[in-house]
C-alpha positions in Angstrom: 79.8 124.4 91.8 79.9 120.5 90.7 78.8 120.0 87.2 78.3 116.9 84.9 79.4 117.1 81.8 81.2 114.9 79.0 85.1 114.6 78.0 85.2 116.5 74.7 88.6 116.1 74.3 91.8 114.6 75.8 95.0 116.8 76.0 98.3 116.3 77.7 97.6 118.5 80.5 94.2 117.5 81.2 90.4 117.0 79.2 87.8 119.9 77.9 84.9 118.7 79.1 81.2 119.6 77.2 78.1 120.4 79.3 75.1 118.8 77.8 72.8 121.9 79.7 74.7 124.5 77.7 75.8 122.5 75.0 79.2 125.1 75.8 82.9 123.3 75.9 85.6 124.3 78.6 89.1 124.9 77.8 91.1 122.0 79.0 90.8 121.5 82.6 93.4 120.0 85.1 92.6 116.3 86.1 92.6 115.2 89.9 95.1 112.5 90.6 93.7 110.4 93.7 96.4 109.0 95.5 98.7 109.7 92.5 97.2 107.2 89.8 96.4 109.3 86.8 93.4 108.7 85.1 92.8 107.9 81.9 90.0 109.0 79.6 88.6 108.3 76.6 86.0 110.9 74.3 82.0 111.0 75.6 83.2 109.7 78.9 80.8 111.3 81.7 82.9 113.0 84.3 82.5 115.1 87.6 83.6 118.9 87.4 84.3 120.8 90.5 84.4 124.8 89.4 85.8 127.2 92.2 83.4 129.5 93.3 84.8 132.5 92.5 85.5 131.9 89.2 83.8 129.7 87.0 86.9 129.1 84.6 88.6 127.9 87.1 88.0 123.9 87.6 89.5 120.5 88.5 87.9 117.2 87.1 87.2 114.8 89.7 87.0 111.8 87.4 84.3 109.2 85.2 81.4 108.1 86.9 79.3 105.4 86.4 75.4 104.9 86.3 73.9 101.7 85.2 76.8 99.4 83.8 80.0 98.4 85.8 83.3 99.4 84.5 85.6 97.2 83.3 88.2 97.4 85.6 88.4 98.4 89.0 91.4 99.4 91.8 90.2 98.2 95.5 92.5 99.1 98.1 91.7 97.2 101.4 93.7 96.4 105.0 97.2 98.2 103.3 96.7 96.0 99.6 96.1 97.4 96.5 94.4 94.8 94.0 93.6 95.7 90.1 90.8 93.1 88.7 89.5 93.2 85.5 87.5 90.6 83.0 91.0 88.4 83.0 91.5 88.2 86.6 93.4 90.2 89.5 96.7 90.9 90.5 98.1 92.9 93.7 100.6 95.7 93.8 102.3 93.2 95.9 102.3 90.7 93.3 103.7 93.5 90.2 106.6 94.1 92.4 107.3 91.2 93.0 107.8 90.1 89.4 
């Protein structure tokens, strides 16, 4: 089941995560690191849930979503670069390494 919900709060293992449905508060879930980056989270982000079908304590956050404004920063990976923009500019992984 994929659920909506919002980050309650932020442990070092993962997030608890409220659902505004149920107004109920998961224990803190595990946290999905795409292509190893771990996310980072702040309170009353909106986030994607994933719970396991056979048990619905068991469950993964995919990550923040966004509907309506931009976020600040983004991470575009395109032809084998990684780039990292945000309101100051850009730099490539290419470039960090470099330095």
């Amino acid at each position: 089941m994929i659920r909506i919900g919002f980050v309650s709060s932020i442990g070092n293992g993962g997030v608890s995560v409220t659902y505004p449905d149920t107004g109920k508060t998961t224990t803190e879930l595990p946290v999905l690191a795409f292509a190893g980056i771990k996310q980072t989270f702040e309170k009353d982000d909106a986030v994607v849930v994933v719970h396991m079908s056979n048990d619905n304590s068991m469950a993964v956050v995919l990550g923040k979503f966004y509907a309506g404004d931009d976020p600040n920063a983004t991470i575009n990976v395109s032809d084998g670069a990684m780039s990292f923009t945000d309101s100051t500019g850009s730099i490539t992984l290419a470039e960090i390494i470099a330095k």
